[in-house]
MIGUMI-961449 format. One line per field, with one value per residue (C-alpha): residue number from 1; x, y, z. Coordinates in steps of 0.25 Angstrom, whole numbers, plus 5000, padded with zeros to 4 digits. Example, Ala and Ser with C-alpha at 12.3 -4.5 7.8 and 13.67 -1.06 7.14 Angstrom:
seq: c(1 2)
px: c(5049 5055)
py: c(4982 4996)
pz: c(5031 5029)
***
This chain:
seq: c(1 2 3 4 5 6 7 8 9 10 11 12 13 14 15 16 17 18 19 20 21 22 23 24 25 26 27 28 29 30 31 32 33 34 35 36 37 38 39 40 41 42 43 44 45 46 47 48 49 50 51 52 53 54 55 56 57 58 59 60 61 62 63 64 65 66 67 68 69 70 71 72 73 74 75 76 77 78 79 80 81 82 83 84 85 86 87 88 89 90 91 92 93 94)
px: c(4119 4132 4137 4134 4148 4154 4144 4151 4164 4162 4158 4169 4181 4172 4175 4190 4191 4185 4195 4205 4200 4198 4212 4222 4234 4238 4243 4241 4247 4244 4230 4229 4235 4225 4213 4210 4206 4198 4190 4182 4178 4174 4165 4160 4150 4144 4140 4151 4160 4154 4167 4171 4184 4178 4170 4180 4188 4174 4172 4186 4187 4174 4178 4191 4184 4172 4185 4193 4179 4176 4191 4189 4176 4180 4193 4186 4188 4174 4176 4166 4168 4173 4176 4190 4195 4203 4211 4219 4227 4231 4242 4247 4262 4263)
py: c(5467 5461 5460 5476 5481 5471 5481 5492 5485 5482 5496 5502 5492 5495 5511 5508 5499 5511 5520 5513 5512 5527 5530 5537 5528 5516 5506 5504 5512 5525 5519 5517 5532 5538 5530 5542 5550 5538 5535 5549 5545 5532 5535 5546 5536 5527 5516 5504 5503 5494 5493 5478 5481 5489 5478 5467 5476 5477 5464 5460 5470 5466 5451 5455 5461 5450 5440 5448 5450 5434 5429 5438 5434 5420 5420 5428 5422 5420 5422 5418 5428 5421 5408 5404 5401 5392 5380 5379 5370 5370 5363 5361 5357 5349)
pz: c(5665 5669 5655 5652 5657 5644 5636 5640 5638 5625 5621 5628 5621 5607 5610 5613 5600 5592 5599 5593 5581 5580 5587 5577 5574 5564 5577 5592 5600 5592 5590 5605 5609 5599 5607 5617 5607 5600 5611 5612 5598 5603 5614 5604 5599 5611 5602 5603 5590 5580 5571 5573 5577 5589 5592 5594 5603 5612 5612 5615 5627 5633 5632 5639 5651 5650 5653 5662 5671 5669 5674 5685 5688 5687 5695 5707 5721 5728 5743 5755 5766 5779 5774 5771 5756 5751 5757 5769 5775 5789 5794 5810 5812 5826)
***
């Protein structure tokens, strides 16, 4: 259950590959501005892309949030409630 949001990760990176794809253009910016009316086509079908193309551009985008939820995972602070954190030193000047 807690990997289910990659699935929907996955397909949605495949339908943004196949928009690309699909978009009019010969390079990437016009390819990129032609993607809005690509994706209608896209999310016509609700089965993922199975062009490998598409598929390496899922699996790409769902690595990339996999890692950018596991660094923040990681690097999340862990906090007790009323208890001080960290270090502190105290120094008194006679």
């Amino acid at each position: 259950m807690p990997n289910l949001p990659y699935v929907f990760i996955f397909w949605f990176c495949t339908k943004l590959g196949e928009a690309y794809r699909l978009a009019p253009g010969m390079d990437f910016l016009q390819k990129l501005s032609g993607m809005p009316e690509a994706i209608n086509g896209a999310l016509s079908n609700p089965l993922p892309s199975f062009v490998p193309a598409d598929l390496l551009v899922g699996l790409v985008g769902t690595i990339g949030v996999y890692l950018l939820v596991w660094v923040k995972k990681k690097n999340a602070k862990k906090y007790r409630k009323d208890v001080e954190h960290g270090s502190a030193r105290w120094r008194v000047e006679s």
